[in-house]
N, C-alpha and C positions, 0 to 999 in steps of 0.2 A: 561513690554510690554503689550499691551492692547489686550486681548481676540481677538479679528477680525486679528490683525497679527501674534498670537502664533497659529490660525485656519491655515491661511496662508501659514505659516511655516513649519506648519504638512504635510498640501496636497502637499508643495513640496517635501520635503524631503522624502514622504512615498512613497513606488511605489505600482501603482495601481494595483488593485487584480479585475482580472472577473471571476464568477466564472464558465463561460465556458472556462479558462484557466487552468482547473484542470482536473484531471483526476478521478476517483471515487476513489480509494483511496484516492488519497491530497483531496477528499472533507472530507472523511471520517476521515482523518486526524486531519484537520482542527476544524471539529467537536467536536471529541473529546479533543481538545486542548482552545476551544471556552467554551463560559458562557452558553452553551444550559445545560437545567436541565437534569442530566442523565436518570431520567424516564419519560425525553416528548414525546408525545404522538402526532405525526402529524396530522393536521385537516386539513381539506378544508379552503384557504385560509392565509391559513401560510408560504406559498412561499417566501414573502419578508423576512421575520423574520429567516426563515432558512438559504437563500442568506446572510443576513445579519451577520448571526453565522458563515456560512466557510468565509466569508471576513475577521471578525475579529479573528477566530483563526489561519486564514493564516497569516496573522500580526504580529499577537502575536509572532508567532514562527518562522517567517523570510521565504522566498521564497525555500534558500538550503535546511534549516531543514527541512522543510516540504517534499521537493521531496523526500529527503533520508530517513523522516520516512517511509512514502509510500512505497517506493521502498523495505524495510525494509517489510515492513507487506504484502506487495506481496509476496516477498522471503518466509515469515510464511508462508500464505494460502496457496502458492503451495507444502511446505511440508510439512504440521500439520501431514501429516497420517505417515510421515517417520520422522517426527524432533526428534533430538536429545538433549538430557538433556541441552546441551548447548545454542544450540538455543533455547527452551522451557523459560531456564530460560532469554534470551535476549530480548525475547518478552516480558515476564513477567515486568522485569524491564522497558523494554520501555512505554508500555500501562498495569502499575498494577490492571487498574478498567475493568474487561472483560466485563461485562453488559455495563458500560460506550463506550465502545469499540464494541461492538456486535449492540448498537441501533445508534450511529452511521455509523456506517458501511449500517444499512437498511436504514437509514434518505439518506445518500449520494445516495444507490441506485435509493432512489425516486427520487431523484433532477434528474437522466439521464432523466424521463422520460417530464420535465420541462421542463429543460437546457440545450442546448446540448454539447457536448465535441468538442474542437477546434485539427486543426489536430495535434499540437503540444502537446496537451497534450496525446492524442492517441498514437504518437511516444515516450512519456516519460513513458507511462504508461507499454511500454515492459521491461524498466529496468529493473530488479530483482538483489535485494542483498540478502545477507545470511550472517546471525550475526552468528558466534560461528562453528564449524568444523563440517562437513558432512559427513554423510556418505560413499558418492563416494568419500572421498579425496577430491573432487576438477574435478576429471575426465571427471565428466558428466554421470557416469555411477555404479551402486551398486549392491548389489546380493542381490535378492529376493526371498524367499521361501513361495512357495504356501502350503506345509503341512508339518508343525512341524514336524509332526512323520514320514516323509518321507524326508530326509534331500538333498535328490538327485534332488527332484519334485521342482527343482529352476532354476530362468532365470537371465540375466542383462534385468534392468530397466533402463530408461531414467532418473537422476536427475531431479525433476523441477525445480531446484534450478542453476544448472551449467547447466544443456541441456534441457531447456525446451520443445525444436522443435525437440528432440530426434534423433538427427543427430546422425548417425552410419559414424563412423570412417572410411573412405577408403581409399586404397593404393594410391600410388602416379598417377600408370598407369593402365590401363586395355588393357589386353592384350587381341585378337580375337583370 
C-alpha cells in the first residue's frame, strides 16, 4: 500500500484528539504517557510541541484509558493526605515515574493558561474514582482525629474520594 493511502487510512480510522477536549488531568495524562523527555523544561514558544505530546500520548493510550486514568489520579490528589496503603500502592503501579508524573502534571497546568478546556471536559473532569478500599467504606464519610493523644478530640470528615461536595446525610422529611 503506497505511503499517501496508509497516511489516509490512519486519519480515518484515528479519531481526532483537541486538546481543548481534555481536561488537565487527561492533559496530564497524556503527558506522561507521551515521548516528552521526563526532565523538559517548558520555554517560551513550545506551545505546539507540547500540544503535540498530549495528542500523541492521548493516542497512544486510547480515548477510555485515558479518562479513567485521569479520573484515577483525581481520585489520588483528593486523598493523598488520607490514602491508604491500597490505593498508595495503585497509584504507584499506575504512574511508577513520580517526577515523570509531578512535571507533567505542571506542563498540563500551563497548557490551562494557553488552551482552554471545553465544557465537556469540565463536566468529565468531576468524575473521581478510587483504586483500592477506603477509608469511609465507601460511605462518603470517616473519623478523623485532630490530637493523637486526645482520642475523643475527633469529627466525621467528608471522603474526597466518595463525597467530595460533602453532602451530610438528611432524613427523609423535616418536620416544623
Amino acid at each position: 500500500m503506497p505511503a499517501t493511502l496508509v497516511a489516509e487510512h490512519v486519519a480515518q480510522t484515528t479519531p481526532a484528539v483537541r486538546v481543548s477536549d481534555l481536561s488537565n488531568a487527561e492533559r496530564a495524562v497524556a503527558l506522561y504517557a507521551s515521548d516528552k523527555p521526563t526532565k523538559y523544561a517548558y520555554k517560551r514558544g513550545d506551545e505546539a510541541q507540547v500540544e503535540a505530546w498530549i495528542v500523541q500520548g492521548a493516542l497512544r493510550m486510547g480515548l477510555e484509558d485515558l479518562y479513567q486514568s485521569a479520573a484515577f489520579l483525581r481520585g489520588y490528589r483528593m486523598l493523598s493526605h488520607v490514602a491508604t496503603s491500597e490505593q498508595k500502592n495503585a497509584h504507584r503501579a499506575r504512574f511508577p515515574q513520580a517526577a515523570r508524573l509531578n512535571r507533567a502534571e505542571s506542563l498540563a497546568s500551563l497548557t490551562l493558561l494557553m488552551i482552554e478546556v471545553s465544557d465537556t471536559a469540565v463536566q468529565r473532569n468531576s468524575h473521581v474514582q478510587v483504586e483500592g478500599a477506603c477509608l469511609c467504606g465507601g460511605t462518603g464519610w470517616s473519623e478523623f482525629c485532630f490530637d493523637p493523644d486526645e482520642p475523643t478530640d475527633s469529627a466525621l470528615v467528608a471522603c474526597p474520594g466518595h463525597n467530595p461536595k460533602g453532602r451530610m446525610p438528611t432524613p427523609g422529611r423535616v418536620y416544623a
